[in-house]
C-alpha positions in Angstrom: 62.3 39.2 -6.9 63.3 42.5 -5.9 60.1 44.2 -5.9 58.8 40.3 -6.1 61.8 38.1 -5.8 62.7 39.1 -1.8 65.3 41.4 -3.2 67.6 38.6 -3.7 70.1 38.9 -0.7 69.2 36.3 1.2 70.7 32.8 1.1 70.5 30.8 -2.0 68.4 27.8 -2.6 69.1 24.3 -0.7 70.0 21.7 -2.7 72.1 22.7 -5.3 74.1 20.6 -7.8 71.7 17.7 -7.8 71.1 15.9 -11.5 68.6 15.2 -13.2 67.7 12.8 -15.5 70.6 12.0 -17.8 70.9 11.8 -21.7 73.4 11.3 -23.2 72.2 13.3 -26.4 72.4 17.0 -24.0 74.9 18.5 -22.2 73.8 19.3 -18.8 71.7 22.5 -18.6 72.4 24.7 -15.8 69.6 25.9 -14.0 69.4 28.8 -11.2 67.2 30.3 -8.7 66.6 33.5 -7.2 68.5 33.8 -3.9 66.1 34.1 -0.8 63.0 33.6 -3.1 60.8 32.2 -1.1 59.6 30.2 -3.7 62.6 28.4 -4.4 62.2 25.2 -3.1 59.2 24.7 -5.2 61.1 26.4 -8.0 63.3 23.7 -7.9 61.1 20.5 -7.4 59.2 21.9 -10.5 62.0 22.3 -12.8 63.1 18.9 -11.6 60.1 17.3 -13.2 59.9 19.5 -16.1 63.3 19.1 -17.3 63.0 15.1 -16.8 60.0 15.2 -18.6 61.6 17.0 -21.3 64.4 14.4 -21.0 67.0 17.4 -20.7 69.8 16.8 -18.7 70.4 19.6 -15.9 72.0 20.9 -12.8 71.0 23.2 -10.4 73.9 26.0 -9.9 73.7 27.3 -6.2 75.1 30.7 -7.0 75.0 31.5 -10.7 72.6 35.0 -9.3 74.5 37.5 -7.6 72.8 39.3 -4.8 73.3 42.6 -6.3 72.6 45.9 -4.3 69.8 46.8 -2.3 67.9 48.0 -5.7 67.9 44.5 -6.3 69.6 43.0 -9.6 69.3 44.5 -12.7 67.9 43.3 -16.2 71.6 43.7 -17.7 73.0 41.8 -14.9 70.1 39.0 -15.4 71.1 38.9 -19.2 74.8 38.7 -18.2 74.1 35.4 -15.9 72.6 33.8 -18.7 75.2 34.5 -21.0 77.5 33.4 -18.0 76.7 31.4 -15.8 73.1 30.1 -16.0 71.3 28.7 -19.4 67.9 28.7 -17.5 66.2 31.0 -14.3 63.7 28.9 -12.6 61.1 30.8 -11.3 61.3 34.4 -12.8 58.4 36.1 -11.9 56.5 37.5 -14.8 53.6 40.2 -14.6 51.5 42.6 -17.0 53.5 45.3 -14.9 57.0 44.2 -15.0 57.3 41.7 -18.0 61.2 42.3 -18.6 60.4 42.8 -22.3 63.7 45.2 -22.3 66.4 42.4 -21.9 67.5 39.6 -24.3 65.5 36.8 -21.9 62.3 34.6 -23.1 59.8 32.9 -21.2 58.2 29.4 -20.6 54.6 29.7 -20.1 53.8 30.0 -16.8 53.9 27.3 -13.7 52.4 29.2 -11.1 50.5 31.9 -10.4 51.9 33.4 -7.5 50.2 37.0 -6.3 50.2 39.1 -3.6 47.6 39.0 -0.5 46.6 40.2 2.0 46.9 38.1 5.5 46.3 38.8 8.9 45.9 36.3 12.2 42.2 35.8 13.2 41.2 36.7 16.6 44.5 38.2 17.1 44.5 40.7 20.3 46.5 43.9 19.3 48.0 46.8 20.9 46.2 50.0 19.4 49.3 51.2 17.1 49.6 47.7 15.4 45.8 47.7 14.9 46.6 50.8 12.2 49.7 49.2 11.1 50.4 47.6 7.9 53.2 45.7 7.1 54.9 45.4 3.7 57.9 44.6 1.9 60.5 47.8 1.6 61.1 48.4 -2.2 58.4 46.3 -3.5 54.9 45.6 -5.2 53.6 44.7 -1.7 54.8 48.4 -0.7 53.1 49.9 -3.3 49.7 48.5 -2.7 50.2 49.2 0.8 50.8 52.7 0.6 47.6 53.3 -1.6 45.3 52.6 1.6 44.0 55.1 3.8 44.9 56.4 7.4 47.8 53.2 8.3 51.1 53.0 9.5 53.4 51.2 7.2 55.9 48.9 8.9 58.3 48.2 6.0 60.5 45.0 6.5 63.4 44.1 4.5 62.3 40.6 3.4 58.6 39.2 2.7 59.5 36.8 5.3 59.9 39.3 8.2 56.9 40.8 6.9 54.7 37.9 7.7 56.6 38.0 10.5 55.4 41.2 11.9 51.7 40.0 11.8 52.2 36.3 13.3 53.8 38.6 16.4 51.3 41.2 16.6 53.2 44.1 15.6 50.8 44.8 12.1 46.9 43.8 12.1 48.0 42.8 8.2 50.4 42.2 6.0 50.4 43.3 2.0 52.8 40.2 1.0 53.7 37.5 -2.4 52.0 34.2 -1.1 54.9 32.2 -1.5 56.3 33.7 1.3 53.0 33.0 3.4 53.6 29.1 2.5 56.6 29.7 3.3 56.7 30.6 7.0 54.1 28.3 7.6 56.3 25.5 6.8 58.7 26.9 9.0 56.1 27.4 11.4 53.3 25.5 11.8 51.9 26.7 15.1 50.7 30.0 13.1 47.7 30.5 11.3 46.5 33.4 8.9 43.2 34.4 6.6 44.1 35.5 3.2 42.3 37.7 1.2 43.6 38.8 -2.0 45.1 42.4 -3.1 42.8 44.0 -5.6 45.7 45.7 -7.4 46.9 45.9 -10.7 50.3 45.1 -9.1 49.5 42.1 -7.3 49.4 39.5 -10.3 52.6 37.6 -11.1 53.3 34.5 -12.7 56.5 32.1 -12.3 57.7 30.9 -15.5 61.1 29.9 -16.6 63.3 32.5 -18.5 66.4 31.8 -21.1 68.9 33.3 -22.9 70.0 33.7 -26.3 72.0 30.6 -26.2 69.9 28.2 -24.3 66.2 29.6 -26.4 66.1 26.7 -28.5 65.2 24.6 -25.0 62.3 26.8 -24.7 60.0 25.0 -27.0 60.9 21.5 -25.3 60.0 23.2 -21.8 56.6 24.7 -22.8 56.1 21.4 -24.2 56.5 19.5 -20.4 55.2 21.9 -18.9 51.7 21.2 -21.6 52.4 17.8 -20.5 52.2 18.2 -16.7 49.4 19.7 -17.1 47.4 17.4 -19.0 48.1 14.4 -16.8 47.9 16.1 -13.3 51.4 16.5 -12.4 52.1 20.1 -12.3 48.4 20.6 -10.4 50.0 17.9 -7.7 53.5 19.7 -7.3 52.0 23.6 -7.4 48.6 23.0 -5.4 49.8 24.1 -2.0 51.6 26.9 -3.2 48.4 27.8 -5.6 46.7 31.6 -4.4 43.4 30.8 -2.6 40.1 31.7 -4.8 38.0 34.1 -3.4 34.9 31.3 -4.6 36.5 28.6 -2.6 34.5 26.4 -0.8 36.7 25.0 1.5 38.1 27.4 4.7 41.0 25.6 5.2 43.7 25.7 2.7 46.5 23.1 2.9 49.9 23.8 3.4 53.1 21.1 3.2 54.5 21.2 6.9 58.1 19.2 7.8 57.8 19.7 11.3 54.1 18.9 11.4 51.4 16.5 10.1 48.4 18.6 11.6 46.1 20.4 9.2 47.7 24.1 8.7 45.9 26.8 9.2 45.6 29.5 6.3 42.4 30.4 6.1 40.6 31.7 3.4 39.6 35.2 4.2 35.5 36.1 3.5 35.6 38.3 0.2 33.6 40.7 0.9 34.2 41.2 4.7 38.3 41.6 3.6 37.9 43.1 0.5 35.9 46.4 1.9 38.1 49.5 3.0 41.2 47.5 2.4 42.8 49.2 -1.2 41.7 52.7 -1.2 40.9 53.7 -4.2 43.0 56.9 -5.1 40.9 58.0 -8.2 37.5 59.1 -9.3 36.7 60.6 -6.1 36.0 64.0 -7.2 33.8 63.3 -10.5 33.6 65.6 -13.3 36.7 66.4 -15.5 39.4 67.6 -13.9 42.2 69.2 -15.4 46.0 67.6 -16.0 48.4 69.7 -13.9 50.4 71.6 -16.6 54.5 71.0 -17.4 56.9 72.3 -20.0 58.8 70.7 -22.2 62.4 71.5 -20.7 61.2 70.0 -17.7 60.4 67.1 -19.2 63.9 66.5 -20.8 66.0 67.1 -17.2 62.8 64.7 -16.2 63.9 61.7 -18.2 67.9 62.5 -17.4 67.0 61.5 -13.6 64.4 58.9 -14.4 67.6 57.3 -16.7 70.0 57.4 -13.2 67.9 57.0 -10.2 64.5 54.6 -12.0 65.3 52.6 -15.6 67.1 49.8 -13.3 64.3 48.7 -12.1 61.3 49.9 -13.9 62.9 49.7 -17.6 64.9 52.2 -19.9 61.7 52.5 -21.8 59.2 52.2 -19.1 58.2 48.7 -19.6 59.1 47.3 -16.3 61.8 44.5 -14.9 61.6 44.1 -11.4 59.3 46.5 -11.0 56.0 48.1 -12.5 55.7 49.1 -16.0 55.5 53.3 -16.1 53.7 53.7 -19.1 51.0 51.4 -20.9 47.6 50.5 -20.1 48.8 48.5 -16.2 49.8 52.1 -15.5 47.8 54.0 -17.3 45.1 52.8 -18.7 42.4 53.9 -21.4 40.2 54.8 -18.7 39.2 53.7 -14.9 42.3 54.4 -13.6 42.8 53.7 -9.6 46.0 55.6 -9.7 45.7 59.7 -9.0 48.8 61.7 -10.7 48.9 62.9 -7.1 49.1 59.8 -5.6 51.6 58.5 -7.9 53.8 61.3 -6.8 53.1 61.2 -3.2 54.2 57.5 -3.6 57.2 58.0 -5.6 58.3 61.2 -4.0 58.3 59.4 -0.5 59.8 55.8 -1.7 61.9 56.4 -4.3 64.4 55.2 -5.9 64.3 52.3 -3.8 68.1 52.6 -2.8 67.8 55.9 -1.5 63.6 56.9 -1.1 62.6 60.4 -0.4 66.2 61.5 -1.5 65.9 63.4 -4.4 65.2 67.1 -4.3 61.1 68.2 -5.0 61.5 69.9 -8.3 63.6 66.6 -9.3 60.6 64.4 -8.9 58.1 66.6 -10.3 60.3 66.6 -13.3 60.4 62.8 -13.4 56.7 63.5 -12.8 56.4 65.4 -15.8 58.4 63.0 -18.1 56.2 60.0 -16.9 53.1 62.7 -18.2 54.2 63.4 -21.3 55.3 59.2 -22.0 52.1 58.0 -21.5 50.1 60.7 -23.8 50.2 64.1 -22.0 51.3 67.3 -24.4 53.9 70.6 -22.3 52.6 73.3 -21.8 51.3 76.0 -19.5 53.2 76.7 -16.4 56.1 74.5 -14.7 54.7 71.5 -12.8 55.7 71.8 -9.1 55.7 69.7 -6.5 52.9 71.2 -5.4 50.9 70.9 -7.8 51.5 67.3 -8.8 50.4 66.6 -5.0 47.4 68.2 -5.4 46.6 66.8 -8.3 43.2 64.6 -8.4 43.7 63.6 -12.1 42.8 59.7 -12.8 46.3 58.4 -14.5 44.3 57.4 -18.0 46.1 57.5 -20.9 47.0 61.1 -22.2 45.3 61.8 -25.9 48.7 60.7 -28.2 47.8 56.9 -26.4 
């Protein structure tokens, strides 16, 4: 997951190669996984049981997904694996804000919902500069609801894994951060303990499902049909339910977690919802009331606007804006009808300091007030008036809702 998949350059999953149940009426299926994905050990125990359900005989491929480039991999080169290398991706994050609608895939129905929290260690003793310091992924959703709150430090870590990291050793009070990668390091290490609060952000729900290709889509109607299966007699609740996101109307503190190296009850607690909910996601909209006037742009602007947005943003976030690996940038997850928590001025302060993800902060001023523009004028906004600056995108107070065309 780039931008939810760990940005896949770490290693691939363990056990790869292993067969599943035989028939002899299918050729083996040849499944993949996300390299580094911290979920990929549970990605493969539930494809495991879903393909044997299905009675579909299958092999896991240890490195049918390239690690691409530190913009993560792109939808063409996802649609070239599957035509390749891969009939099946186990455990392709799915969201309302990055659905990869633009490629030749389809989706399962989803396994697992698999968000992004909030975490920090209770009772933890902290030097003053960790106590403003938030820690988040470089280049992903977690960085983008990290950068929304108010008066912080980001520490931005190259994998979700460091990122937990940097709170279990003090060096952040919290961490924005996909949960998988909290069960994660607390199998690797049990002697640390967290509360969890979720991340009230449009960006923070994802789902794992399993995607396919033109040539392997005729599966996908025997998957969804395991997967219905697993449901209805337990099985998929058993495999997923210490990777499952804690409920903010959970009884129970405690959470289990699957240890190796431990048998002792782990300790991820469950955060209280109104104690880590308040102050945490800064609300970048609405705070001035009243109407307040779009910044104005012209057309020609909006033109050189898409050029750029074409080179240096459709990898990740889609050649028509509808999201891959990153958020959708246009539509109601971005800009909704109304109630927007997204500012155009926070939008640009974000995207002007972080992106493109390869290379953030890089382009020249105008250059992202153009793409600023472009964005504008895609999700409803009409040119005209003055040239938008960078200034006065910055400034900007506007609420993000949809433009009158939407």
């Amino acid at each position: 997951m780039n931008h939810s998949l760990d940005r896949i350059r770490a290693a691939s999953m363990l056990a790869a190669c292993i067969a599943l149940t035989p028939s002899p009426s299918d050729a083996a299926v040849k499944i993949c996984t996300f390299p580094g994905s911290p979920s990929a050990a549970l990605d493969h125990v539930v494809a495991q049981a879903v393909f044997a359900r299905a009675n579909i005989s299958a092999t896991f491929i240890e490195h049918g997904i390239g690690e691409g480039d530190d913009d993560g991999v792109s939808l063409h080169e996802l649609d070239k694996t599957l035509a390749r290398d891969c009939d099946v991706i186990a455990g392709f994050p799915r969201s309302s804000v990055a659905d990869a609608s633009g490629g030749k895939m389809h989706f399962s129905r989803g396994y697992l919902r698999a968000g992004y929290v909030s975490i920090e260690t209770p009772g933890a003793e902290l030097k003053d500069a960790a106590k403003r310091t938030v820690a988040a992924m470089y280049a992903s959703p977690a960085q983008l609801i990290a950068v929304q709150q108010p008066d912080v430090t980001l520490d931005l870590e190259n994998t979700s894994a460091l990122t937990v990291e940097a709170v279990a050793n003090g060096r952040a009070q919290r961490a924005i951060v996909w949960y998988p990668a909290v069960v994660a390091y607390r199998m690797a290490h049990p002697e640390h303990s967290f509360s969890v609060s979720q991340a009230h952000s449009p960006y923070a729900d994802w789902h794992l499902t399993f995607a396919f290709g033109p040539k392997s889509d005729a599966l996908r109607p025997r998957i969804d049909d395991a997967l219905i299966a697993l449901t209805n007699d337990g099985r998929l609740h058993e495999l997923t339910k210490q990777w499952t996101l804690p409920s903010e109307t959970a009884s129970a503190r405690y959470l289990d977690v699957p240890s190796t190296a431990t048998s002792a009850r782990p300790n991820i607690m469950l955060a209280d919802a109104k104690a880590s909910s308040a102050g945490r996601f800064i609300k970048i909209a609405n705070e001035g009331g009243g109407n307040i006037e779009p910044p104005t742009f012209e057309q020609a602007q909006t033109a050189h606007g898409k050029t750029l947005y074409a080179s240096s943003c459709a990898k990740c976030h889609g050649v028509q804006l509808q999201g891959v690996t990153a958020p959708a940038l246009q539509g109601p997850a971005f800009a909704p009808a109304a109630n927007s928590h997204l500012t155009v001025g926070g939008i640009f302060g974000y995207m002007a300091t972080n992106m493109p993800a390869d290379r953030p902060g890089k382009l020249k001023e105008q250059d992202y007030a153009d793409i600023m523009a472009f964005l504008l004028m895609s999700n409803g906004y009409k040119p005209g008036g003055a040239k938008m600056t960078a200034d006065s995108a910055r400034s900007s107070k506007l609420p993000l809702n949809a433009g009158p065309a939407h």
